[in-house]
FIKOL-232569 format. One line per 10 residues: number of its first residue (from 1); their letters; for each residue z, x, y of N, C-alpha, C. Coordinates in Angstrom, 3 decimals, padded with zeros to 6 digits. Each point is the difference from the previous one (the first is absolute). Layout:
N
NUM	A	Z,X,Y,Z,X,Y,Z,X,Y; ...
// end
This chain:
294
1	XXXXXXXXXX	-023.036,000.096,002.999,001.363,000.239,000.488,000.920,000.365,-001.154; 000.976,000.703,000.401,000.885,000.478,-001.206,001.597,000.174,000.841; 000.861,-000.973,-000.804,001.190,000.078,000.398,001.147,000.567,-001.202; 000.907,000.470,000.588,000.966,000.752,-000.429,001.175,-000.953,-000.104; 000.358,-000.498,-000.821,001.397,-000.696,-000.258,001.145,000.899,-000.169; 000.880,000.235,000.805,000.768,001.403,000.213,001.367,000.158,-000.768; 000.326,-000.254,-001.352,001.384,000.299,-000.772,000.650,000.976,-000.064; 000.947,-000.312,-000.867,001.269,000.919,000.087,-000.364,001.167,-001.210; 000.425,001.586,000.115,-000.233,000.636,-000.861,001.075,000.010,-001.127; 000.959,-000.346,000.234,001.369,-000.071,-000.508,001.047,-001.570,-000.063
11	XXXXXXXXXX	000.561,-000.267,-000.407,001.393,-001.052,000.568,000.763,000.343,000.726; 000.488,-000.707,001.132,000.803,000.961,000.538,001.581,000.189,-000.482; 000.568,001.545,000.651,001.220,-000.221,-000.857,000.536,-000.374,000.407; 000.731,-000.915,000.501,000.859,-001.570,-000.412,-000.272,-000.647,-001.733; -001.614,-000.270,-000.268,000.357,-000.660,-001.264,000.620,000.962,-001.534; 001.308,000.241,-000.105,000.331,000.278,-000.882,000.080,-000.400,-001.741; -001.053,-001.616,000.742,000.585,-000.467,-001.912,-001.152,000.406,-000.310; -000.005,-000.854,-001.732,-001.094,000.595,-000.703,-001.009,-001.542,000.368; -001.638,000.402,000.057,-001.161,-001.194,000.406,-000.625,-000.365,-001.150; 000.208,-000.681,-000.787,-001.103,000.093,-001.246,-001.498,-000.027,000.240
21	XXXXXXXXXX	-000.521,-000.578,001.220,-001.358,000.000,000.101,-000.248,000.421,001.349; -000.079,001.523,000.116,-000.210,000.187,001.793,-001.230,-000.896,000.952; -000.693,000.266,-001.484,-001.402,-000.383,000.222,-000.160,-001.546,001.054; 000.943,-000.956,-000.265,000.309,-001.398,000.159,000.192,000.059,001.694; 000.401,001.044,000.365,000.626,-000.070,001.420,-001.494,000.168,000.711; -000.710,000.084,-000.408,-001.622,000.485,000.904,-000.709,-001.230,000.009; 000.187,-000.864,-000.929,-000.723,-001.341,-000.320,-001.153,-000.642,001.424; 001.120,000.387,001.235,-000.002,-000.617,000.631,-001.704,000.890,001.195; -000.001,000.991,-000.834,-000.583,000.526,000.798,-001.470,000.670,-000.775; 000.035,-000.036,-001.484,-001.182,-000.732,-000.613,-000.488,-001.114,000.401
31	XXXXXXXXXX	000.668,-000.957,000.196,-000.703,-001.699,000.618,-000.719,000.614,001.348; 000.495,001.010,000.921,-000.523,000.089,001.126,-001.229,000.470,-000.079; -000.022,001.229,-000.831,-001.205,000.432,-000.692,-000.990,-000.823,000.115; 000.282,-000.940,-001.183,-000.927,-000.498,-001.050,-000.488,-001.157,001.353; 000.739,-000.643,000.647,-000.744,-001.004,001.210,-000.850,000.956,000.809; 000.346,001.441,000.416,-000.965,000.611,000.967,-001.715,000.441,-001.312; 000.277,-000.046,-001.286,-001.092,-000.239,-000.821,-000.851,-001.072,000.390; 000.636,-000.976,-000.440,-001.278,-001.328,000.542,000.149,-000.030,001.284; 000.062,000.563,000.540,-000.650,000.060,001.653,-000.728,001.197,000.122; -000.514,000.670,-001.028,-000.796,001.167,-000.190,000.153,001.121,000.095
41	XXXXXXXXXX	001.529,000.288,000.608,-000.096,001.371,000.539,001.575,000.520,-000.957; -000.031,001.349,000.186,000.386,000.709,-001.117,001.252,000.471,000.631; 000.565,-000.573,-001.053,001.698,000.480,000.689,000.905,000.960,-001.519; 000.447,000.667,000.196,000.987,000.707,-000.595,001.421,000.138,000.326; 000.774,000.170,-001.234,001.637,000.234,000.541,000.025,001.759,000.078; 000.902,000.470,001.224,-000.420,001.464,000.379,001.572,000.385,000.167; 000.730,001.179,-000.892,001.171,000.355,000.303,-000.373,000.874,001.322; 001.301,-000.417,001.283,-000.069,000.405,000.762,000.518,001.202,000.811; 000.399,000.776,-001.255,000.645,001.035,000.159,-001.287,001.233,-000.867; -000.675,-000.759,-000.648,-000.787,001.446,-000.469,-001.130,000.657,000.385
51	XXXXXXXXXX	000.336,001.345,000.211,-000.915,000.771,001.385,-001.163,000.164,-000.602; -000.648,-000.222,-000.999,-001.096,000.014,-000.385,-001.111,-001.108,000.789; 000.501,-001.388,000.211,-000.351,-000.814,000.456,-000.969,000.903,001.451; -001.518,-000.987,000.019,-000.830,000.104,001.002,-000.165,-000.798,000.906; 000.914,-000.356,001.048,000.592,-001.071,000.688,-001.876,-000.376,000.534; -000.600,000.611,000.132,-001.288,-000.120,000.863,-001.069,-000.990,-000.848; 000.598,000.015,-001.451,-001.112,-000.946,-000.908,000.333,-001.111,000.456; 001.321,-000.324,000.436,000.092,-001.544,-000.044,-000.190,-000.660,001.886; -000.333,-001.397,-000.325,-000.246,-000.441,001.502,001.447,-001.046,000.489; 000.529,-000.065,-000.908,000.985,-000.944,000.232,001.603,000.281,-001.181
61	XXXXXXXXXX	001.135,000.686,000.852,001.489,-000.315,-001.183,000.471,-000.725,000.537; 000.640,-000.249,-000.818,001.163,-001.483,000.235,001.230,000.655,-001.105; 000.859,-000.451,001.160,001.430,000.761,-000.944,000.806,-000.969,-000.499; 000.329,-000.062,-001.682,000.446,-001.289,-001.067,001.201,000.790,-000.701; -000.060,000.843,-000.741,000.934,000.142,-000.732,000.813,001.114,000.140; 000.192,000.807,000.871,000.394,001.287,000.574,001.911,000.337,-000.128; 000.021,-000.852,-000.744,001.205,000.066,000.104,001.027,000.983,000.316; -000.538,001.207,-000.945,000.643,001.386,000.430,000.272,000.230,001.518; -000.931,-000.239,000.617,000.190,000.417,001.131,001.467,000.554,000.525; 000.894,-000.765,-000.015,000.707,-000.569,000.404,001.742,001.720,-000.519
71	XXXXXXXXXX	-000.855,000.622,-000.939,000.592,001.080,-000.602,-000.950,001.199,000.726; -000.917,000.257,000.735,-000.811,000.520,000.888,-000.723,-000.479,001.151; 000.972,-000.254,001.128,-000.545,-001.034,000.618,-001.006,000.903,001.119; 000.475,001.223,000.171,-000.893,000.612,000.865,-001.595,000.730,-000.431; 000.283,000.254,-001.253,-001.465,000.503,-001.118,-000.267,-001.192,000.316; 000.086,-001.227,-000.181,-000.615,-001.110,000.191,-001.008,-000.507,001.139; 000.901,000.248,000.695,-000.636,-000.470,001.907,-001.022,001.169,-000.384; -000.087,001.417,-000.259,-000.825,000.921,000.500,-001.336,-000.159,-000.926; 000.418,-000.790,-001.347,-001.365,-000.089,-000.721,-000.532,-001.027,000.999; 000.708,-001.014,000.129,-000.561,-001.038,000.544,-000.865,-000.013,000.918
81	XXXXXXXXXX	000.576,001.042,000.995,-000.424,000.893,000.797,-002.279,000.037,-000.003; 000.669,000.945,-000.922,-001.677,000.543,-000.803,-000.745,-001.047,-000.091; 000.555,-000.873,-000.705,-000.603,-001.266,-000.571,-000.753,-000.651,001.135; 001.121,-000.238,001.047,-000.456,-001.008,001.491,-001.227,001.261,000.841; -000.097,001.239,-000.229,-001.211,000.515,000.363,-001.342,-000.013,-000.556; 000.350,-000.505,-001.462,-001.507,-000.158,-000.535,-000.290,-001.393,-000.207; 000.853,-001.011,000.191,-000.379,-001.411,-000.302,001.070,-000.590,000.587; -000.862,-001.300,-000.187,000.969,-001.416,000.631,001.318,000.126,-000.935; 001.344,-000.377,000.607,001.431,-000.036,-000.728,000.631,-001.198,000.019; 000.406,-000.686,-000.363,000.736,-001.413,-000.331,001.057,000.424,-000.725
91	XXXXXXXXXX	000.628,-000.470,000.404,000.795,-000.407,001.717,-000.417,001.257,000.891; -000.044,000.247,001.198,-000.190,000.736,000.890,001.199,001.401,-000.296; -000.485,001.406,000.292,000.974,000.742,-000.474,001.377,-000.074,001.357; -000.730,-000.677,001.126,001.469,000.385,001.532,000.932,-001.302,-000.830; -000.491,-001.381,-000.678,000.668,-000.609,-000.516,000.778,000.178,-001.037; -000.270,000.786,-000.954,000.637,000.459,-001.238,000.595,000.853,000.708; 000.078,001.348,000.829,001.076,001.002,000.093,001.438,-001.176,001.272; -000.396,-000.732,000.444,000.865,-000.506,000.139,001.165,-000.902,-000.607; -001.159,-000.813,-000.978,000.988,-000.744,-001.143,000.421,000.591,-000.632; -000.015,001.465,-000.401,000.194,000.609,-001.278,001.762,000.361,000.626
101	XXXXXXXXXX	000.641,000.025,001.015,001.595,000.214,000.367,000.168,-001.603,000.744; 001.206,-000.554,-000.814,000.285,-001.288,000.479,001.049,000.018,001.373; -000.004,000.974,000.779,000.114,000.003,001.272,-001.007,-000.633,000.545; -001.067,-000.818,-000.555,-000.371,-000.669,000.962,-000.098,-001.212,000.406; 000.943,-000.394,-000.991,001.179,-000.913,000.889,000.559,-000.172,001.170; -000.060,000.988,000.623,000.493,000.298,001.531,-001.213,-000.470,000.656; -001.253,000.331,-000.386,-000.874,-000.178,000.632,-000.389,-001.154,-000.199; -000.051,-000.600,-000.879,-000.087,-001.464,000.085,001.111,-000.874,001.339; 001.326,000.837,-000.784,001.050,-000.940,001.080,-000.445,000.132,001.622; -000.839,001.298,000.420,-000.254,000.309,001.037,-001.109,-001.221,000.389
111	XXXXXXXXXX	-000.912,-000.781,-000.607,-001.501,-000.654,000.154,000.757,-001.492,-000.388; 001.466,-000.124,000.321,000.201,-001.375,-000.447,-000.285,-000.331,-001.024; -000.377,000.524,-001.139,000.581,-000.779,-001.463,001.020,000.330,-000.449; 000.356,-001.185,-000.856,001.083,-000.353,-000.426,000.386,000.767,-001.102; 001.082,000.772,-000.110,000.068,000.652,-000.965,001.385,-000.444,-000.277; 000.375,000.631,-001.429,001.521,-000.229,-000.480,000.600,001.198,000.761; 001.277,-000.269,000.517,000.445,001.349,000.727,000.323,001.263,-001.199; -000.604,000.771,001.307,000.226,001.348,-000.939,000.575,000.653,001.279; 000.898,001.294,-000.818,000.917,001.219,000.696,-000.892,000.920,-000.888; -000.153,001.365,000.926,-000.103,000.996,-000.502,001.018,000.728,-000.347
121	XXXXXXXXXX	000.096,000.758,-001.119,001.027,001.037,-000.231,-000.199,001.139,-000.066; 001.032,001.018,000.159,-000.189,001.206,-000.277,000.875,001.214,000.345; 000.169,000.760,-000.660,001.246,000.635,-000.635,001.028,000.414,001.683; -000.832,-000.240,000.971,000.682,000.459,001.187,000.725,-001.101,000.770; -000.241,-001.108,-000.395,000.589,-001.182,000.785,000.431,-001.396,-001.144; 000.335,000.501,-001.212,000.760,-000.906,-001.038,001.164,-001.072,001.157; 000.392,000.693,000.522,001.448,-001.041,000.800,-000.594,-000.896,001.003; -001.208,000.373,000.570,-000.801,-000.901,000.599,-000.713,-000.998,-001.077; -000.190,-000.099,-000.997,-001.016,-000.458,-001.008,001.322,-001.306,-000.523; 001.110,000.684,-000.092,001.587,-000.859,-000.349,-000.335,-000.401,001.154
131	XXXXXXXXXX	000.835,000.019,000.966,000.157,-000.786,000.916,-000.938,-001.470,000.592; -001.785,000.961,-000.260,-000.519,-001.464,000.629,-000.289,-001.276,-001.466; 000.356,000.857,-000.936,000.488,-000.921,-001.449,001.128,-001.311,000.685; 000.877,000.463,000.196,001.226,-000.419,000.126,-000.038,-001.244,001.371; -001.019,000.688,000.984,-000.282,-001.020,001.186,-000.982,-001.012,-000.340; -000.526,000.152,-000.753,-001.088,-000.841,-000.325,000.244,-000.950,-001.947; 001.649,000.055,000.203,000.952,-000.732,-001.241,-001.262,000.028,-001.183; -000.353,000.903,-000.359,-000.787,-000.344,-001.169,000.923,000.695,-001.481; -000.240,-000.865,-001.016,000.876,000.071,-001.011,-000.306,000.557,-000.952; -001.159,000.290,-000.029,-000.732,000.773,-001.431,-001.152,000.657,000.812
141	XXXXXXXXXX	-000.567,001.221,-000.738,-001.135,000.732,001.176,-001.095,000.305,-001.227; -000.695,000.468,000.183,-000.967,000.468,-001.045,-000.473,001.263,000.491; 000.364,001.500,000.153,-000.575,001.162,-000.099,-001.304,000.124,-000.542; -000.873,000.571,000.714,-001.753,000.203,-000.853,-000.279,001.110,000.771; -000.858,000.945,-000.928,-000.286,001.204,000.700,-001.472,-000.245,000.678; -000.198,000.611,001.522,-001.322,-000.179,000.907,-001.054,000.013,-001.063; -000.147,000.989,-000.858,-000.992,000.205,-000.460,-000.241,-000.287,-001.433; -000.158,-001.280,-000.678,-000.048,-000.355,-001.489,-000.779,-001.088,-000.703; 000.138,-000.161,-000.883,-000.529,-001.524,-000.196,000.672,-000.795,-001.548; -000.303,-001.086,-000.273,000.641,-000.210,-001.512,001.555,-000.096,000.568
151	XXXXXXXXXX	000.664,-000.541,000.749,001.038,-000.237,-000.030,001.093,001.304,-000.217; -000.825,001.352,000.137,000.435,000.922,-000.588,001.143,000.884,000.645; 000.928,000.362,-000.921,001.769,000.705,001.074,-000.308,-000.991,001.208; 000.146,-001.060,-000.225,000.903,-001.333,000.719,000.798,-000.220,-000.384; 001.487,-000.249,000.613,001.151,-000.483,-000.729,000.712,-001.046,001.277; 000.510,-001.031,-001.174,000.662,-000.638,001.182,001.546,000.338,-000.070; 000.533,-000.156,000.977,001.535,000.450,000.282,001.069,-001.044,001.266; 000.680,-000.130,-000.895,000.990,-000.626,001.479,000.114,000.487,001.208; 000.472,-000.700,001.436,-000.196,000.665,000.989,000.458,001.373,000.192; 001.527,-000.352,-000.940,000.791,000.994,000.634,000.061,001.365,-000.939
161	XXXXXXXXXX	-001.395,000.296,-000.840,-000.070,001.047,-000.565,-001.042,000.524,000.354; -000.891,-000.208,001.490,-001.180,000.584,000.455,000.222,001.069,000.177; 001.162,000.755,000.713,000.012,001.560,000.229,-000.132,000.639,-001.241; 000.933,-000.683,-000.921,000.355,000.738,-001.418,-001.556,000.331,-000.705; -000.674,-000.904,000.210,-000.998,-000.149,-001.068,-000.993,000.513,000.927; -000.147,000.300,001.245,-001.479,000.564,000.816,000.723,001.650,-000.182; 001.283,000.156,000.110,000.473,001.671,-000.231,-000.546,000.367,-001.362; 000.301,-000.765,-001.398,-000.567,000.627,-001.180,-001.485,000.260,-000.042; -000.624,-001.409,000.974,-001.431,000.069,-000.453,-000.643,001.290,001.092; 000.321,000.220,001.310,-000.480,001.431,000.615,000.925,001.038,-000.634
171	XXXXXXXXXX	000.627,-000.067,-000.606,000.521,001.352,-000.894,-000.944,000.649,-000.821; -000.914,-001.255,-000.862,-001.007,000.029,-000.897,-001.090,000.307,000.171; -000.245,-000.415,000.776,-001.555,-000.237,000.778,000.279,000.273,001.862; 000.200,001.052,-000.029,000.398,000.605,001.597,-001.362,-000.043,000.857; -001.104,000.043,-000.207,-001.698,-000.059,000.500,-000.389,-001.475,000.084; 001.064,-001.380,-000.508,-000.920,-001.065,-000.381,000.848,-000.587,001.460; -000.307,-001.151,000.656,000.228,-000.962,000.757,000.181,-000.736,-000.694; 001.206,-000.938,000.532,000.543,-001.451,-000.457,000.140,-001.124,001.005; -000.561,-001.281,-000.608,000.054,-001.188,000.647,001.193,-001.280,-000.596; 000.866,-000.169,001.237,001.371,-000.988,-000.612,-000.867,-001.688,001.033
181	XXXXXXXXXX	000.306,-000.842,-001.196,-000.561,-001.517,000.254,001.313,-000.958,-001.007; 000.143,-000.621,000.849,000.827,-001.645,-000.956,-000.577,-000.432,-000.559; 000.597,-000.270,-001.438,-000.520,-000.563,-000.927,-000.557,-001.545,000.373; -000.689,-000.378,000.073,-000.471,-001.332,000.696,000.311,-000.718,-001.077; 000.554,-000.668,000.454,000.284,-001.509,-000.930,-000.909,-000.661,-001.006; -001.245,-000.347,000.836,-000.888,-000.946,-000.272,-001.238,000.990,-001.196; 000.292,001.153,000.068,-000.301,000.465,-001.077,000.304,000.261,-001.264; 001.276,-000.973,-000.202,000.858,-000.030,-001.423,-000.381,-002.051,-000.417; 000.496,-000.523,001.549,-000.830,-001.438,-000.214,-001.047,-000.669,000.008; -000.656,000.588,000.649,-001.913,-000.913,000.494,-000.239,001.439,-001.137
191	XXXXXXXXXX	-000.171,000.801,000.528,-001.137,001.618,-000.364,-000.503,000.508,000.784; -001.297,000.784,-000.604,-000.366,000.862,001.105,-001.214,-000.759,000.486; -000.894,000.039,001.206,-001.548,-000.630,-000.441,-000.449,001.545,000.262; -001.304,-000.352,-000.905,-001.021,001.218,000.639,-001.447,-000.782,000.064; -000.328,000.464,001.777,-001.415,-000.762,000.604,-001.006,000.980,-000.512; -001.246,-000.360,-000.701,-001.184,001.082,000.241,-000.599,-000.094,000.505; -000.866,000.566,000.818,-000.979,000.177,000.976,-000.983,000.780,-000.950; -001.528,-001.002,000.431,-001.099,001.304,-000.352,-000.715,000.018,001.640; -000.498,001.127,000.359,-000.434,000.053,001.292,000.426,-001.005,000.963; 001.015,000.463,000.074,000.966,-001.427,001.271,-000.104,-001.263,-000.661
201	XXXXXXXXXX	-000.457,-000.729,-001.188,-000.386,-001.288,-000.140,001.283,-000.194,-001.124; 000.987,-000.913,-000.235,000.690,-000.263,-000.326,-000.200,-000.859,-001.710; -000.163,001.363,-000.918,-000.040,-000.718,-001.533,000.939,-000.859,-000.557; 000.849,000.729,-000.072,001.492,-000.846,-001.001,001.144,000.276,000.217; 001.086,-000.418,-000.636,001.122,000.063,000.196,000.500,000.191,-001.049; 000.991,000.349,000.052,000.903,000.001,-001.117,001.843,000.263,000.317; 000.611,-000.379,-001.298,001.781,-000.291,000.247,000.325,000.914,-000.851; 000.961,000.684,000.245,000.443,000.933,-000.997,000.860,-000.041,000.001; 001.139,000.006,-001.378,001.377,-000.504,-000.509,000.290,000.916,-000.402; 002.059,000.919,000.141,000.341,001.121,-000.444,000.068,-001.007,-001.489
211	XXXXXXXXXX	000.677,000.830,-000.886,000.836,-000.632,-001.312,001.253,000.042,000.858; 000.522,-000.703,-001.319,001.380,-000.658,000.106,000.949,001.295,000.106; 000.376,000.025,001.402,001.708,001.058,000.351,-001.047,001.248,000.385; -001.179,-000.218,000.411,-000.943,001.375,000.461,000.114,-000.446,001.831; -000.780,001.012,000.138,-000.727,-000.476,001.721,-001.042,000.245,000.037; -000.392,001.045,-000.869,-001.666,000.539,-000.075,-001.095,-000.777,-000.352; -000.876,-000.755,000.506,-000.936,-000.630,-000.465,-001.022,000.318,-000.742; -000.108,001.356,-000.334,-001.165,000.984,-000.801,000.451,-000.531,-001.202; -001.779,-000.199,-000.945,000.186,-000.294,-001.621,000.528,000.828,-000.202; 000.229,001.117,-000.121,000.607,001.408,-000.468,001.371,-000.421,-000.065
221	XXXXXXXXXX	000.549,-000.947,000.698,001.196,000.121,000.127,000.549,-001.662,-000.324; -000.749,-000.125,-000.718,000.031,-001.675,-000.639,-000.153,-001.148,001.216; -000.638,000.369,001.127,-000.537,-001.010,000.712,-001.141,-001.051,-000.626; -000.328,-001.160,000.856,-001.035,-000.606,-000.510,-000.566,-000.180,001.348; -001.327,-000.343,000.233,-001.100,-000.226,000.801,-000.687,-001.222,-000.602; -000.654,-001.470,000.828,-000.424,-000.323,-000.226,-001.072,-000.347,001.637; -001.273,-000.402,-000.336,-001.372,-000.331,001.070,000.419,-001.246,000.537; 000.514,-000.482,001.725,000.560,-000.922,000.251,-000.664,-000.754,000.843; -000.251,-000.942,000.406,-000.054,-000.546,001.190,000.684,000.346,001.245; 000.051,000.383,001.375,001.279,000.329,000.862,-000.096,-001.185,000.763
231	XXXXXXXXXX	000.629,-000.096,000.878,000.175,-000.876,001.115,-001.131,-000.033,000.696; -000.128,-000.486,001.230,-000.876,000.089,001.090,000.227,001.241,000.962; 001.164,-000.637,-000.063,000.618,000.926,001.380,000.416,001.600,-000.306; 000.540,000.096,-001.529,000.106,001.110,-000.464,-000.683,000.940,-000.069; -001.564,-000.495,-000.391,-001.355,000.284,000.171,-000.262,000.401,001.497; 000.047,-000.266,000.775,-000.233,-000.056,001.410,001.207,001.046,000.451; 000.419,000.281,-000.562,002.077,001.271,000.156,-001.280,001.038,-000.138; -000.052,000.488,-001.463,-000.837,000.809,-000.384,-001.466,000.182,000.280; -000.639,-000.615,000.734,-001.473,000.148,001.028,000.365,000.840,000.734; 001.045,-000.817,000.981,000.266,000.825,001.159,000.795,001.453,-000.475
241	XXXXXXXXXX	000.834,-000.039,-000.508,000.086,001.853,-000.447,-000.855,000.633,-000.264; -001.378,-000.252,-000.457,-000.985,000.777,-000.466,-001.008,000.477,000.762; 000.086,-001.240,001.323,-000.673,000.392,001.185,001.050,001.005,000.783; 000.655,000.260,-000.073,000.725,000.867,000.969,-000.326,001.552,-000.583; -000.428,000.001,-001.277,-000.325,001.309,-000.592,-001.340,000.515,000.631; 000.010,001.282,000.627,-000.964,000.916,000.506,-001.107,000.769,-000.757; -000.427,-000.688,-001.091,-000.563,000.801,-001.060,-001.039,-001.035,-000.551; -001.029,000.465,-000.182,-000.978,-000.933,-000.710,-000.085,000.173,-001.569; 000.813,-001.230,-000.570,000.665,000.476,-001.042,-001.017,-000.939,-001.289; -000.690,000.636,-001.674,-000.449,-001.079,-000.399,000.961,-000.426,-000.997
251	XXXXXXXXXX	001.316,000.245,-000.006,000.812,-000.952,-000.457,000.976,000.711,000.059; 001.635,-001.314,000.049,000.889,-000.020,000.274,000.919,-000.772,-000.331; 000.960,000.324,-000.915,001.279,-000.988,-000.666,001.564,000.036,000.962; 000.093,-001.102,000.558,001.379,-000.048,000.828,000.682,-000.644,-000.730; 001.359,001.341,-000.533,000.758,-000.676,-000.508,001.208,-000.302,001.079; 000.434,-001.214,-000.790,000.893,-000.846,001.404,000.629,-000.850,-000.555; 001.376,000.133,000.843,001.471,-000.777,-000.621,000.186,-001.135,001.649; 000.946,-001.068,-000.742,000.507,-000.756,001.267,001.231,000.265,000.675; 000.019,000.558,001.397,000.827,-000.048,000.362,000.389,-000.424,001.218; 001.139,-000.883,000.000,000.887,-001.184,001.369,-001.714,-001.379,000.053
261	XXXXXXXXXX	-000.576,000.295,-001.027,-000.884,-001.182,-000.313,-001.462,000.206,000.161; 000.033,000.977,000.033,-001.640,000.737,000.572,000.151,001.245,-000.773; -001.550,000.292,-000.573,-000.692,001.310,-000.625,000.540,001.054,000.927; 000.451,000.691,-000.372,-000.293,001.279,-000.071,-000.829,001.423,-000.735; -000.366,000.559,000.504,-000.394,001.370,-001.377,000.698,000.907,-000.582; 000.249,-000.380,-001.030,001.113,001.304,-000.703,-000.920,001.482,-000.178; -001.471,-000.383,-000.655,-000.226,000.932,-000.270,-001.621,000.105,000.545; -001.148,000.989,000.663,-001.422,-000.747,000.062,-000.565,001.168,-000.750; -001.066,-000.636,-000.998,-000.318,000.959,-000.992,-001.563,000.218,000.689; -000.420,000.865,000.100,-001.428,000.406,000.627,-000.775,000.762,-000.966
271	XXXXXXXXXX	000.665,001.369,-000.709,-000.477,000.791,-001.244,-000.787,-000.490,-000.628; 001.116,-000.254,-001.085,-000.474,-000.539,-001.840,000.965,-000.862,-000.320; -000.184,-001.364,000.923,000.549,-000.876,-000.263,-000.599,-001.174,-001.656; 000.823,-000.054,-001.137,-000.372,-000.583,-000.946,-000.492,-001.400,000.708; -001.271,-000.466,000.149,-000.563,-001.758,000.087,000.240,-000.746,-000.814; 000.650,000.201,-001.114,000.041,-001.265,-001.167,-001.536,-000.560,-000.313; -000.966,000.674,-000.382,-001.259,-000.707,-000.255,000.082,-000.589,-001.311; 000.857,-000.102,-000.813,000.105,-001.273,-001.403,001.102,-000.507,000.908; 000.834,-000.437,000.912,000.424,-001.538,000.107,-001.255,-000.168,001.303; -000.844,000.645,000.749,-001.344,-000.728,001.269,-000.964,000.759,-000.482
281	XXXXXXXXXX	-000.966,-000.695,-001.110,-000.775,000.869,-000.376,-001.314,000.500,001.021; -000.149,-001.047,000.694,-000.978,-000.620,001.350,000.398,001.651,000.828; 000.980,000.515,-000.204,000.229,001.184,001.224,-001.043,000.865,-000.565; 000.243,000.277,-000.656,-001.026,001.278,-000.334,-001.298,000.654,000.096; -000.598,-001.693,000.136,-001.294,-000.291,000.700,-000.199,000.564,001.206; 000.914,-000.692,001.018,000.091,-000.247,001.421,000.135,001.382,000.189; 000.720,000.874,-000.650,000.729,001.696,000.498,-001.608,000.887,-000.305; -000.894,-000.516,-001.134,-001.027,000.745,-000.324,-001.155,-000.293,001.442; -000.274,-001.599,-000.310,-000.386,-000.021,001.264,000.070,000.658,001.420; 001.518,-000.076,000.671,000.527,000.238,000.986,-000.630,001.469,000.108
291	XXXX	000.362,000.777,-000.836,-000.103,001.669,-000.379,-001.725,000.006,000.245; -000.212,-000.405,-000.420,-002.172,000.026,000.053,-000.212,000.160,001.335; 000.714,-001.447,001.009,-000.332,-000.246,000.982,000.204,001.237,001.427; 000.673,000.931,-000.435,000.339,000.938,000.939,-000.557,001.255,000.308
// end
């Protein structure tokens, strides 16, 4: 057997600073490697953008570090495309072209999970986007574009500068969709959690803290993350969201804030969600495994 570990050809552009060790950001996906080694079978990291690639050598990709995507999201789906005709794909490609626009949020809200409220925006109904701001007294909003990742052109803004600030941002970006959400509280006090799932089975947890006077919980952005214990019941919040998902998925990070006292999902990562395998080293196993088994 021969699997394809599917990375990024590039960074995407969002990261503008300078990286001293790009190399460091893959770590995570050498370990994946090197566990599908002692289980005998031969895995490689495969940029997933280069057409040279012979999608037909391999029996199994799994998509880890792809980050770019996200700056080509449709070259993406269509390699992926290719990919899901010559071999097994992890995550499923109907699952990735759906996660890949966070409109699907709606669709969650549609299947009864709990989501943080979201408004859609867009350059034709700004006074509708004010207004249900204004009915729904929220005091701070957080703008994020449908299609991104990394916390990236997110800005937060007071209520009463949503028109102002969704007019500059479709001035800019007239092709992109925008999503308006309240800044949730409990993500400046508790944090964020994020549940992992390997093949529906529930690995770890984790809390994620903005820095001080941030909201963003990304290290990038001086957050901290630490591997937690959750509740019972919290645990049991996040089961049931995962069963409501239509996709046979071999892993899945729900990220999720509290809100009126209960989880919600701010964000559900399906792609190339980072696992933290140096704070649960035990995952990495389970994901090599899981991946064999299919």
């Amino acid at each position: 057997m021969r699997v394809a570990v599917l990375k990024c050809q590039k960074l995407p552009s969002f990261v503008t600073w300078d990286i001293p060790n790009v190399d460091d950001l893959f770590a995570d996906d050498r370990l994946l490697i090197a566990e599908f080694a002692t289980r005998g079978v031969e895995a490689e990291s495969v940029v997933w953008a280069d057409p040279s690639v012979d999608w037909d050598q391999f029996d199994l990709a799994l998509i880890r570090s792809t980050w770019d995507y996200i700056d080509a999201r449709e070259h993406f789906l269509s390699v992926l495309a290719e990919i899901n005709a010559s071999c097994r794909l992890f995550n499923p490609l109907e699952a990735v072209r759906w996660n890949s626009d966070k409109s699907y949020l709606f669709d969650l809200q549609d299947w009864q999970v709990p989501i943080v409220p979201t408004i859609r925006a867009s350059s034709a109904g700004l006074a509708t986007v004010q207004d249900a701001v204004v009915e729904q007294r929220w005091q701070s909003v957080v703008i994020k574009p449908a299609i991104g990742a990394g916390a990236a052109d997110v800005c937060r803004v007071p209520a009463h500068d949503v028109v102002t600030t969704l007019d500059r941002l479709t001035a800019c970006h007239p092709h992109r969709q925008f999503l308006v959400q309240p800044l949730v509280d409990s993500v400046i006090g508790e944090g964020e959690w994020s549940f992992i799932f390997i093949d529906g089975a529930w690995s770890h947890a984790l809390l994620k803290k903005p820095a001080q006077g941030d909201y963003r919980a990304h290290g990038i952005y001086g957050g901290t993350v630490e591997c937690v214990e959750p509740r019972a019941d919290d645990l049991d919040q996040a089961q049931a969201m995962l069963r409501k998902l239509p996709f046979e998925l071999l892993y899945a990070r729900l990220d999720l804030v509290r809100v009126d006292g209960r989880l919600a999902i701010m964000e559900l990562e399906l792609i190339e969600p980072i696992l933290y395998f140096s704070l649960a080293p035990q995952v990495v196993g389970r994901l090599a495994s899981a991946a064999l088994s299919k």
